[in-house]
C-alpha positions in Angstrom: 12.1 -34.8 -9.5 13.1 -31.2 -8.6 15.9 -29.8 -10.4 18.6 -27.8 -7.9 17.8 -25.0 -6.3 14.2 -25.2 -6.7 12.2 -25.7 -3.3 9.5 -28.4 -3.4 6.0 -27.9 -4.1 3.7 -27.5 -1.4 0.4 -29.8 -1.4 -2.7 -28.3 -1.8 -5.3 -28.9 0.6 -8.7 -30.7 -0.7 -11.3 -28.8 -1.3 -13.7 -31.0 1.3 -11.3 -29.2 4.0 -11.8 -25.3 2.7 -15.4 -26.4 3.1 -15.1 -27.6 6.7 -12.7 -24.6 7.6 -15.7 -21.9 6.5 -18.4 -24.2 7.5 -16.6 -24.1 11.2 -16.1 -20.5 11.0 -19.9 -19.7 10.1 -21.1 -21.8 12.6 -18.7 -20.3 15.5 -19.9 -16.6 14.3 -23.6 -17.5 14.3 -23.1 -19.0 17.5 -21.1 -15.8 19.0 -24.1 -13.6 17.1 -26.9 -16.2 19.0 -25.5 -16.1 22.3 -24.8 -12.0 22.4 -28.6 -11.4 21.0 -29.7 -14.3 23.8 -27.9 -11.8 26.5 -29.2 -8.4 25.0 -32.9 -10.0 24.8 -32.2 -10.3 28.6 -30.7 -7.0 29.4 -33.2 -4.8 31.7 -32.4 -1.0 31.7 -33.2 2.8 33.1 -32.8 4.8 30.7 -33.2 9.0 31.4 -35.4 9.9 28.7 -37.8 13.6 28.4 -37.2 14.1 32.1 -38.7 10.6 32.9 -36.8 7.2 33.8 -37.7 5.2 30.8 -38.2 1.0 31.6 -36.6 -0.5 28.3 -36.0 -4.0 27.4 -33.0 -5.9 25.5 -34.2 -6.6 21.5 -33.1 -9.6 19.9 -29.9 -9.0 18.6 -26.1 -8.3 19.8 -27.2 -4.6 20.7 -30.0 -2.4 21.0 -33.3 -1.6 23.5 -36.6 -0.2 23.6 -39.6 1.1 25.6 -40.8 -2.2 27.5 -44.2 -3.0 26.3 -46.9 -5.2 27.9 -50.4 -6.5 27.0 -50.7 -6.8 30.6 -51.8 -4.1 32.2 -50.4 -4.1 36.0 -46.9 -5.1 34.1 -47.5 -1.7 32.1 -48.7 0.5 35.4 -45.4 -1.1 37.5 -43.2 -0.1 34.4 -44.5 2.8 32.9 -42.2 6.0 32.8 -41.7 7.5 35.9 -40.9 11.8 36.6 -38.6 12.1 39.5 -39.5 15.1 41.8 -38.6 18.7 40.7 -34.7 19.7 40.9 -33.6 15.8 41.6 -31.3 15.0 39.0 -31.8 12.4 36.9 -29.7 9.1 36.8 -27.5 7.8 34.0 -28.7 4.7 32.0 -28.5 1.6 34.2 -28.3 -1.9 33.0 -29.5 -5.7 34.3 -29.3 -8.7 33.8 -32.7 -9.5 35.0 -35.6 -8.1 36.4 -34.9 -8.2 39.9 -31.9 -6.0 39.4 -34.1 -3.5 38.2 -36.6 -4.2 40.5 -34.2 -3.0 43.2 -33.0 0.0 41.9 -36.4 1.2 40.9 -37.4 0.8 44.7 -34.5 2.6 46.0 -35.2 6.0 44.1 -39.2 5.6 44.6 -38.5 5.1 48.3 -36.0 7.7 48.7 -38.3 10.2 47.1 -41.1 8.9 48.7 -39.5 9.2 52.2 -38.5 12.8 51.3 -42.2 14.0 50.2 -43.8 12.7 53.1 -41.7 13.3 55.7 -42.3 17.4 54.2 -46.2 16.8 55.1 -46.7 19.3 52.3 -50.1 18.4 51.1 -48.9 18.2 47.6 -46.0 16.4 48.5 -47.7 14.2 50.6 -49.7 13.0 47.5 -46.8 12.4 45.3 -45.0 10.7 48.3 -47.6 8.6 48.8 -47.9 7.2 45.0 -44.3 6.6 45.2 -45.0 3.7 47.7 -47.7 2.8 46.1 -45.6 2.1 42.8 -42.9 0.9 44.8 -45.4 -1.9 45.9 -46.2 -3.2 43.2 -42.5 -4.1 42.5 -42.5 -8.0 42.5 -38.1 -8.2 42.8 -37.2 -6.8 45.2 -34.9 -8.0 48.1 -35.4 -9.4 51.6 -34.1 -6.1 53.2 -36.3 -4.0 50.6 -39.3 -5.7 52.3 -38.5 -5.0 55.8 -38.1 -1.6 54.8 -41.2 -1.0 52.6 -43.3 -2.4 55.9 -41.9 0.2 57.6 -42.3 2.8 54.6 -46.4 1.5 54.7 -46.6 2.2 58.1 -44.7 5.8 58.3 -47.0 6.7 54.7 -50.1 4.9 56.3 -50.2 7.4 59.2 -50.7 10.3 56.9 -53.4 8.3 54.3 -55.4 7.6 57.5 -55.2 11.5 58.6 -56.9 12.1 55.2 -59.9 9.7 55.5 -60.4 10.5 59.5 -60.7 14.5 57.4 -62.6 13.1 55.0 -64.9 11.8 57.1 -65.6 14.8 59.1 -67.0 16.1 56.1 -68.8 13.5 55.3 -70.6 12.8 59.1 -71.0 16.7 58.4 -72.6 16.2 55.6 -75.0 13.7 56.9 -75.9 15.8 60.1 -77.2 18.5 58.0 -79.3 16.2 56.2 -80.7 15.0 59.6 -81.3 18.2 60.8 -83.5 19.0 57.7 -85.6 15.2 58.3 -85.5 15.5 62.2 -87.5 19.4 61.8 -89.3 17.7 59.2 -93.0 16.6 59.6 -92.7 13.4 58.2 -92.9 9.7 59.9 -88.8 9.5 59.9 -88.6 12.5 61.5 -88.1 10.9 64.9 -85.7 8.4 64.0 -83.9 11.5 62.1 -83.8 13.4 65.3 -82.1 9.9 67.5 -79.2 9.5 64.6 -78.6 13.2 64.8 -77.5 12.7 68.0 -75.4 10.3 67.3 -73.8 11.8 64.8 -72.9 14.9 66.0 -71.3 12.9 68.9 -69.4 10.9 66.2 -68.7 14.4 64.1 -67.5 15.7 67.8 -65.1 13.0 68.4 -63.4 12.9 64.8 -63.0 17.0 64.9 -61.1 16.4 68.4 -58.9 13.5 67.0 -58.0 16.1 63.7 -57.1 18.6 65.9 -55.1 16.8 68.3 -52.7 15.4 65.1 -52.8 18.7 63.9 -51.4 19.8 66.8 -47.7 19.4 66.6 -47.4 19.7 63.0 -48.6 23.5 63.4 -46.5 23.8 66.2 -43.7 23.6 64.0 -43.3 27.0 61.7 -40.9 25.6 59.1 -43.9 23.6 57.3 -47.2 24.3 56.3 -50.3 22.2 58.0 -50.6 19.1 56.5 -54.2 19.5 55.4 -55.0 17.5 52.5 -54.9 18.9 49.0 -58.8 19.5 47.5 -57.9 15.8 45.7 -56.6 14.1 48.7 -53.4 12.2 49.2 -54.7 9.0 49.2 -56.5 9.6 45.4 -52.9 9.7 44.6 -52.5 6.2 46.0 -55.5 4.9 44.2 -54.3 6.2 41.0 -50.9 4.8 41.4 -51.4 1.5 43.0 -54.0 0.9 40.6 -56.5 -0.3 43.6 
């Protein structure tokens, strides 16, 4: 019995249910630490890095990212650091949840640049223009609406690409008729045949010289931008190189 005036004793819990209480409380925080490191491992980001947009990727815990790294190269070319043009500011770090996310915003700076370099019809610009869509093909995420407007991209950027090879090919059929001329004077048995395919291609040569000229035309007409005459590389080297084809 208690003697007056002093309160009762309180019961001690068992030690069984201090274990439970901390065995509960463990689990719950290695849960909360599991599913925060599942989200991060998840996370997609653009991160502005030496005057490049860095691709980095989640790591396995409740924080933290890195460079994205792949063992497969086309992944590695799609993702690789990309340097905006000169003078456009750089974006602050973006997160995703998932690929596609990033997939999206990646095609809506590569596209805007893109759009800006090639409607310049700069030859250098043209180039880097060009690569842009080239890299922004090769995007597997993104949207229905990105589509319809990367078709129309292709075609607008595809119009230039084929100026340089119709170029391109003047040289080339120039090439070749000089050759000719040298087999058709020639006194040796292909020296006939030499003289029929000169023909020929000098009437090819002719008609590729008149279609250059005549999309030449209005871009010299206007005196605000340079010809677009393709750089000694050529833009579509820059596709090449980009799209990795």
């Amino acid at each position: 019995m208690t003697q007056a005036g002093e309160a009762p004793a309180r019961p001690r819990g068992s030690p069984a249910k201090h274990l439970l209480a901390w065995v509960l409380a463990l689990g719950l925080g290695g849960l909360a630490f599991w599913l925060a490191s599942e989200r991060n491992a998840r996370q997609w980001l653009l991160s502005p890095e030496g005057g490049q947009l860095v691709v980095k990727k989640g790591l396995g815990f409740p924080a933290g990212s890195a460079r994205f790294k792949t063992d497969d190269p086309a992944l590695a070319q799609t993702y690789a650091p990309v340097k905006p043009p000169a003078g456009v500011p750089l974006p602050a770090e973006q997160s995703f949840d998932d690929r596609g996310g990033l997939d999206q915003a990646l095609y809506e700076m590569l596209s805007r640049w893109a759009r800006e370099d090639i409607a310049s019809e700069q030859p250098e610009r043209l180039e880097r223009g060009l690569s842009f869509v080239a890299r922004a093909e090769r995007l597997p995420g993104i949207s229905t609406a990105q589509r319809e407007d990367l078709r129309a991209l292709r075609g607008e950027s595809g119009y230039y690409e084929a100026l340089w090879l119709l170029e391109r090919g003047v040289e080339d059929l120039r090439l070749a008729r000089d050759k000719l001329k040298l087999s058709a004077d020639s006194s040796t048995r292909r020296a006939p045949e030499a003289a029929v395919l000169l023909k020929t291609v000098e009437s090819l040569m002719e008609r590729a010289l008149q279609a250059t000229r005549n999309a030449a035309a209005p871009r010299t007409a206007r005196p605000e931008q340079s010809p677009a005459a393709p750089a000694a590389r050529g833009p579509a080297a820059g596709v090449h190189d980009a799209g990795g084809r």
